[in-house]
N, C-alpha and C positions, 0 to 999 in steps of 0.2 A: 504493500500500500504506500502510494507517493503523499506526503502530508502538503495540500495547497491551502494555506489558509483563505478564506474568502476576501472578496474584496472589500473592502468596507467604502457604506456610503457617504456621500459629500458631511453629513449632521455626523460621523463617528468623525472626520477630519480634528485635529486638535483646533482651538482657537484660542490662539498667543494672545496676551494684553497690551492693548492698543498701543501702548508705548514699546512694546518689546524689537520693533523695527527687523531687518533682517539679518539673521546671528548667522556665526559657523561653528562644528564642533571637530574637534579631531581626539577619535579614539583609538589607543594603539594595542595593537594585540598583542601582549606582554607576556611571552614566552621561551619556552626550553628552545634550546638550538637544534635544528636533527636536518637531514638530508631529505629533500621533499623528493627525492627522485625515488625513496626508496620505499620500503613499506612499514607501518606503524609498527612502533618497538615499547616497551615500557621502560626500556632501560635508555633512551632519551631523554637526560633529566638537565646536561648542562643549561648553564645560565651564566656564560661568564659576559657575552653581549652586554648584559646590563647594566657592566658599568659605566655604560657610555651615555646612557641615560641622563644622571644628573645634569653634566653640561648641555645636552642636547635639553631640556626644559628648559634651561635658562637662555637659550640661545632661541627657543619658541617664544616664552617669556618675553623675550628682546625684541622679538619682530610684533609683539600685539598679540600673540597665540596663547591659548591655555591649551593640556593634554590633560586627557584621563585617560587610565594604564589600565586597562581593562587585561587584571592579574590570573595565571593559572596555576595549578599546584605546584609545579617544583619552583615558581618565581615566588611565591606566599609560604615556601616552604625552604628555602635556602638561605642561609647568614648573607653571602653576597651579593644576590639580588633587595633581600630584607633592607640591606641599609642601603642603595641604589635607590632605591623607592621611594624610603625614610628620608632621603635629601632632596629627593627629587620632589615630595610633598612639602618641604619645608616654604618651598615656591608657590607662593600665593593662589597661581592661577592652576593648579594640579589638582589631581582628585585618581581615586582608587575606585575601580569598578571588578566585576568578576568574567570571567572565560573559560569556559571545561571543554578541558580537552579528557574524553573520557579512558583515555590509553594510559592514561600519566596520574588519573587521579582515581585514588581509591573509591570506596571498594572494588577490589580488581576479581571480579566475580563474572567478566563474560569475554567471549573469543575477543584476540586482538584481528582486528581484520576491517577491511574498506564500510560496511555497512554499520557496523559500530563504532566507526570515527563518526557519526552524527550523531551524538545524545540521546538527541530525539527519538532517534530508533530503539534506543532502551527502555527495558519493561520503566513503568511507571515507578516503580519500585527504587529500583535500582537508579534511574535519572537521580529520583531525591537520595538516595544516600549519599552520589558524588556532589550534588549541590551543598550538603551538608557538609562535606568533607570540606570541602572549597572553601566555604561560605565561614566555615570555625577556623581553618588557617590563615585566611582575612584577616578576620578580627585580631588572631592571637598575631600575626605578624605585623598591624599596620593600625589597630585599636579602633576600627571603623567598620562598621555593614555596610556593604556592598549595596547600591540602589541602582545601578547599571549594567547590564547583564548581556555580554553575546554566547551562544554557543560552539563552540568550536568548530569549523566548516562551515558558520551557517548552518549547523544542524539543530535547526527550532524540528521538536514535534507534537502531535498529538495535547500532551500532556504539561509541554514545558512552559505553555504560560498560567496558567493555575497553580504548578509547584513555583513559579516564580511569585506568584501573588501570595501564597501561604506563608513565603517567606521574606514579603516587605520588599521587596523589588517595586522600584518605580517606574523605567523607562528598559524595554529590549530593544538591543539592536542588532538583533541576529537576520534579520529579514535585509536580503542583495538588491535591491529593487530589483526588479526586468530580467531578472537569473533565475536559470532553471537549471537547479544539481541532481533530477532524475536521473537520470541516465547513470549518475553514480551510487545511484541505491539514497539519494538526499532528496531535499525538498525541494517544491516549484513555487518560485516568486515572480514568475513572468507574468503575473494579472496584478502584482503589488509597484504602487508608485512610490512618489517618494514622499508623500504629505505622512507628516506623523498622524497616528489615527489613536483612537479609543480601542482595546482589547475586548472588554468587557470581561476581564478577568482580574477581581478586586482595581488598585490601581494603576495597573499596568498599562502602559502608553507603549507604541511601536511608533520606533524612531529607525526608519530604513534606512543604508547605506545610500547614500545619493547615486542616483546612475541617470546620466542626460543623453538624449538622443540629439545628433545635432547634424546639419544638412540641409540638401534641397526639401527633402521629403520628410523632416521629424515630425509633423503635423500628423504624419499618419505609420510613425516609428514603431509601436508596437506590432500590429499586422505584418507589416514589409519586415519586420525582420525573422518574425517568428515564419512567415515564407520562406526569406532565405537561410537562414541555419538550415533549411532542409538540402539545400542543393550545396554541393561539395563548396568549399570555400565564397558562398554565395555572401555572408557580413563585408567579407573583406575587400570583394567585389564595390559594393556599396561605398566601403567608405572611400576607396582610391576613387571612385567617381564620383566623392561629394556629394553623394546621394543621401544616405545614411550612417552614423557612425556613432554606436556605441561606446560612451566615455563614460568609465566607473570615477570618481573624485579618491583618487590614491596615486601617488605617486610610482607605486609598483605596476610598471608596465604601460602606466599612459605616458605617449610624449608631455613636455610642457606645453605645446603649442595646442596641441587639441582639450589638454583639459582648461588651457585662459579660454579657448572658445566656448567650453561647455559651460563654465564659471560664467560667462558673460550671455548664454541664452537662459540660463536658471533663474540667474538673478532675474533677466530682464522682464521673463514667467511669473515672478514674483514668491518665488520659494522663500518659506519664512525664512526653517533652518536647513544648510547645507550642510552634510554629513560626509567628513574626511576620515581617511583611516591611512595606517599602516600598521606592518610588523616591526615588533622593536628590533629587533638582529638585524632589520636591513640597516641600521645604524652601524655596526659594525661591516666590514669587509670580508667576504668569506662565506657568510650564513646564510643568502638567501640567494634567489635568481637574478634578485633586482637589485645585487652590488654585491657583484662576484669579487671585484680589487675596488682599489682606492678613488680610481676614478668612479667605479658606479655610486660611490657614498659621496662624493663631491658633486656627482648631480643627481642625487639625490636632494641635498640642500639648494643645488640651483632652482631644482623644482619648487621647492615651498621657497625661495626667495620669492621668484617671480607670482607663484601662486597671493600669496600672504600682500604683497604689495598689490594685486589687482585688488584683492578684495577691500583694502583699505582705501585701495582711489574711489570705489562702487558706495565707500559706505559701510560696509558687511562686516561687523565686529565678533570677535569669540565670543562665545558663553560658555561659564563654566557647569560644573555639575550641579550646584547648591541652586543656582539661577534656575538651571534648566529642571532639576525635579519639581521645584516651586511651581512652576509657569504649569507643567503638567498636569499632577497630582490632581487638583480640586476640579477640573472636567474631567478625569476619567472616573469618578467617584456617580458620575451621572451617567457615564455608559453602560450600555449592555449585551455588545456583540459577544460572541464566543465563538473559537475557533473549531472548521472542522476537519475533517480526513476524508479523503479524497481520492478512489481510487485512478 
């Protein structure tokens, strides 16, 4: 079973206070280092990446940015990442959210393999024990509950916004906009936009990855593309002809050039909040795809140069966590959607 959550309509849409203007966030997925080429291991625990953290805050910090480190067990459970964290929150504009990656976090009670790298696909059961897990190495590492919640992959299922809601979560932002990870035994977010919406599960808010269509043809972006992914390299067709061209707002793997253009049809749509992300390792050299040596981490920061400054010429401010659960919280209190599954 593929878990699609529904669409929700225009009245679940959140609605920001008048004065809230239009914010950005940028959440980093704050984990163990391992070889994405290869297959889930449990004994993927290093966190030495992290030390690179604190400066890297202060150097977001510098440009107008806050981050929140959306933490997972060996980074909430390691002395070296622990005090990375601990400095890197001493920075005004930081904040600590949660991330389960379910291979690395106990209870280690189900096959390691491709379909259980999504959460969601764990028995209901078992989901809340790693939540729990997660969720008490949090606190005992960094003295704070978690109100921020992605699942590792993208893997939202069935189950996980209710076990999110039992346990005081305010905002998930496990949902890709316009991505569909069937095919790999994950969830389908191809009917999900990018408007934060009402859950209808206690006060849980979905705050989606931003992803902008942009082109001759993004008016009619969803269709045409979900066409072409059918025909062999048929996206990429699209995008060399300026026709269509899928841009996720992360650094990892978009040019700069296409995401100042995506940044600049968003905004102009009037998107409250834009939703950035990366992995923390790509901070380091070595650890990810997207800064294999020295130069991919140097532009990597060209990127959020130029990023960070368009959005400052447009207007577009950070918001931090304490802001953003605030704004939420008191309208999802009046929703009532609930999520369903989906064959």
């Amino acid at each position: 079973m593929t878990f699609r959550p529904p669409v929700p309509t225009p009245d679940r849409h959140v609605r920001w206070p008048a004065d809230f203007g239009q914010r950005f966030t940028i959440f980093v997925d704050t984990e163990e280092e391992f070889d994405w080429a290869q297959l889930f291991s449990r004994d993927h625990r290093s966190v030495t990446a992290t030390a690179a953290i604190p400066a890297a805050t202060r150097r977001f910090a510098d440009l107008g940015a806050g981050l929140t480190f959306l933490v997972d067990h060996p980074v909430a459970t390691d002395p070296l990442s622990i005090d990375a964290i601990g400095e890197a929150l001493s920075v005004e504009t930081s904040a600590v959210g949660s991330q389960l990656h379910p291979w690395v976090t106990p209870p280690f009670d189900e096959a390691v393999n491709v379909a259980n790298s999504y959460p969601g696909n764990l028995s209901a059961d078992l989901e809340a024990a790693k939540l729990d897990a997660l969720g008490a190495a949090i606190v005992a590492a960094f003295g704070t509950v978690p109100r921020i919640y992605r699942a590792g992959r993208y893997g939202i299922g069935p189950n996980t916004l209710r076990l999110l809601a039992d346990r005081g979560y305010a905002i998930d932002s496990s949902m890709r906009a316009r991505f569909d990870y069937s095919q790999q035994g994950g969830p389908d977010f191809s009917s999900i936009g990018n408007d934060a919406f009402v859950t209808g599960e206690g006060d849980v808010v979905e705050l989606p990855l931003t992803t902008v269509d942009t082109g001759a043809l993004r008016s009619v972006g969803p269709a045409l593309y979900r066409w072409a992914a059918r025909v062999p390299r048929g996206p990429g067709v699209l995008a060399r002809a300026g026709m269509l061209n899928r841009v996720a707002l992360t650094p990892e793997g978009i040019p700069v050039a296409e995401a100042l253009e995506a940044i600049r049809v968003v905004v102009g749509e009037g998107l409250p909040v834009l939703n950035f992300s990366f992995h923390s390792p790509t901070l380091v050299a070595g650890h990810t795809p997207y800064a294999r040596d020295t130069a991919g981490v140097a532009a990597f920061w060209g990127w959020w140069d130029a990023v960070l400054g368009l959005l400052a010429t447009l207007g577009v401010r950070s918001v931090g966590e304490a802001e953003l659960v605030g704004a939420v919280t008191a309208q999802a209190r009046r929703g009532e959607a609930t999520p369903s599954v989906v064959a």
